[in-house]
C-alpha positions, 0 to 999 in steps of 0.5 A: 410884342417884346419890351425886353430891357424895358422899364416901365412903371405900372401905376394903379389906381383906387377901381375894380378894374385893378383886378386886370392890372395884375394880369397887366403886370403879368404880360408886361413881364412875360413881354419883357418889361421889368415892372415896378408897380406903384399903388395908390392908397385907393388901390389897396384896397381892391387888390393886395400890394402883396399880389401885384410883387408876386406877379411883377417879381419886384417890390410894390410902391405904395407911400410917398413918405416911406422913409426906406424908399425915400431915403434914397428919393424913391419917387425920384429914383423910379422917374429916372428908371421908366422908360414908360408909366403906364397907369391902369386902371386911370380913375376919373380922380387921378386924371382931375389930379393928374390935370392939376398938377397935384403931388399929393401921392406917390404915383401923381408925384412920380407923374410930374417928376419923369419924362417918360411917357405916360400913358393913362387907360381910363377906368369908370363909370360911363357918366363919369367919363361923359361928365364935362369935368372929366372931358375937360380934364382929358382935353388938357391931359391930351394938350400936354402930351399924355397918350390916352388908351381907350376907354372901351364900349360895354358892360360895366361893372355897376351894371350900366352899359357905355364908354368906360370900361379900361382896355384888356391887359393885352391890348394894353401891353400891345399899345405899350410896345408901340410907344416904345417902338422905333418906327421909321417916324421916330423923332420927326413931329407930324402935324396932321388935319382931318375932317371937314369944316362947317361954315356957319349960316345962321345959329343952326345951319352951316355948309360943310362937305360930306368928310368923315375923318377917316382918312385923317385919323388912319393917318395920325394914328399910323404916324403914332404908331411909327414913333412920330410925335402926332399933333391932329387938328381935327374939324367936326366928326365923330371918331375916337381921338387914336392911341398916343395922339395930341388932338385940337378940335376946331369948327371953321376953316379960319379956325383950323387955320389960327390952329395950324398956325399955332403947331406948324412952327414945332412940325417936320411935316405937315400933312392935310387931308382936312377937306376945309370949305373953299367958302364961307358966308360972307356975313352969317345971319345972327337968329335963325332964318325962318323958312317963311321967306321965299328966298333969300340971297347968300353971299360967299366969301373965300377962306383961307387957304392954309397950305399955302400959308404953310408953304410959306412958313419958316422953317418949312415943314415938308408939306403933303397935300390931299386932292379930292376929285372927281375927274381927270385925277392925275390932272388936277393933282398935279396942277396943284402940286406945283401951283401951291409948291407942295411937296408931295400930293395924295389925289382919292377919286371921291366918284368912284364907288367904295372908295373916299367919303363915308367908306372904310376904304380908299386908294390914292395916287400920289405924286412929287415934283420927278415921282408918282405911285399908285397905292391900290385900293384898301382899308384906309388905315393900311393905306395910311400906312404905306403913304407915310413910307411914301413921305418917309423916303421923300423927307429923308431923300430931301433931307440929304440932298438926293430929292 
């Protein structure tokens, strides 16, 4: 991986993961990177300044009110020189600043001065990182833009055993190239749905459909990971928001929605692979339905049908729907290309063993108005790779005319 040119802004925070940032900077250089390490005063503390200047070979920030460095606006200065700040390790108190806006240090000052990208690797105990100020915090850091890398899975250094522990250095410097790439994404917005949507009966049932997610995240994160700015509005699944990211949470299908609604204006291309529930009680039961009855009637009502409001938006973004089908594939996809005047549609036979719902794996065939390719079945994160070079050429050939 190699930064070479590259400036970026070492931040580390008050953690006894600091001890790993200095093998950080030591990759970070030897990839390339020119690296100015800023320190809080808690960081100090763990590691000395004078460690962190002999592994990145250039000299430590550490005072906001340092008369030497801010003689000539040094927090200012190293804003402006950043092509990227990383903060490693990120502690629950930085991010709960960080979210606020404060200026109270050098490193938070710096943060709210640069438009660098930064990108924070979260570092602390797992109840922390669990406590609901601290989602709170990431949800808003997320909204603005800010890409989170990790927390990991393990053995922490207070003996308990989670979510908290802050990314090895090399998997950090691996993430700092990715951000810093030009994929063939770069530039364009991407607003991405994954998942399924739950339509409530009552306070306790819902129907929903047998969506993991999967598919929808290796899409947003391979768009990321192409230099595209990745907006994910995600309905109900377990997964880890991916590196670089902005995520929406949503329940219901009219919830997802007033959230496309909301992003699809800023997007270039809008891709769904949500599985959104055709179908909604049409009025839910407000207590629980208790099971002494024998019966009871639910009535349906349609939901939204959100590609086709999209398709309608101005200005339109270039629109890639998902077919989920059982039988006659090719079929069915391409009715619903034209019927809802899509772009291009990626159609997954969800009956076919291995493949589709609550499988690592995937294939699709995927058509345009004059076109159609079939990617063969593999890891859903290649596949979503390859289909995003699909889009890619279909947008660019749109773009100059050649569609």
């Amino acid at each position: 991986m190699s930064l070479s040119g590259r400036h970026i802004v070492l931040g580390v925070t008050g953690g006894i993961a600091a001890y790993k940032s200095a093998d950080l900077a030591r990759r970070l250089r030897k990839a390339g990177a020119a690296v100015h390490v800023v320190m809080t005063p808690a960081a100090t503390r763990f590691v000395a300044p004078l460690t962190f200047q002999a592994v990145s070979a250039n000299p430590v920030h550490t005072d906001l009110l340092d008369p030497s460095a801010e003689a000539a606006m040094g927090h200012i200065s190293l804003a402006r020189r950043a092509d990227l700040v990383l903060i490693a390790p990120a502690s629950a108190d930085f991010m709960a600043r960080l979210a606020h806006g404060l200026a109270d240090d050098l490193l938070a000052t710096l943060c709210l001065a640069t438009r660098a990208p930064i990108a924070l690797a979260p570092a602390m105990n797992q109840a922390m990182w669990e406590n609901a100020a601290t989602r709170a915090n990431v949800n808003v850091l997320r909204e603005r833009g800010i890409h989170l890398l990790g927390p990991g899975e393990g053995e922490q250094a207070c003996g308990e055993t989670g979510e908290g522990r802050m990314f090895e250095p090399f998997d950090l410097v691996a993430a700092a190239g990715k951000l810093l790439s030009d994929g063939f994404l770069s530039g364009l917005r991407l607003l991405v749905t994954a998942g399924p949507t739950q339509e409530a009966i009552d306070p306790v049932r819902y129907l929903s459909n047998r969506s993991s997610g999967r598919m929808g995240f290796a899409v947003a994160s391979a768009a990321a990971d192409e230099g595209g700015e990745v907006t994910l509005v995600s309905g109900p699944v377990t997964l880890a928001t991916p590196a670089g990211v902005k995520r929406h949470d949503v329940d219901s299908a009219q919830e997802m929605r007033a959230a496309v609604m909301r992003y699809v204006g800023g997007a270039d291309i809008f891709i769904s692979t949500a599985a959104v529930a055709d179908y909604r009680p049409a009025v839910p039961w407000k207590r629980k339905i208790k099971k002494k009855q024998v019966g009871f009637q639910l009535e349906l009502t349609r939901n939204p049908d959100i590609l086709s409001e999209v398709v309608k938006a101005s200005p339109r973004p270039f629109v890639v729907g998902f077919a989920a089908e059982t039988e006659d594939l090719a079929a069915y996809a391409k009715q619903k290309l034209h019927a809802k005047n899509l772009d291009m549609i990626a159609a997954n036979p969800v009956a076919e063993a291995g493949v589709g719902f609550d499988s690592a794996e995937n294939r699709l065939e995927v058509f345009w108005r004059d076109g159609h390719c079939e990617l063969p079945r593999m890891d859903k994160r290649l596949l979503a790779r390859q289909l995003l070079q699909l889009i890619a050429t279909r947008y660019a050939a749109g773009k100059s005319g050649t569609n």
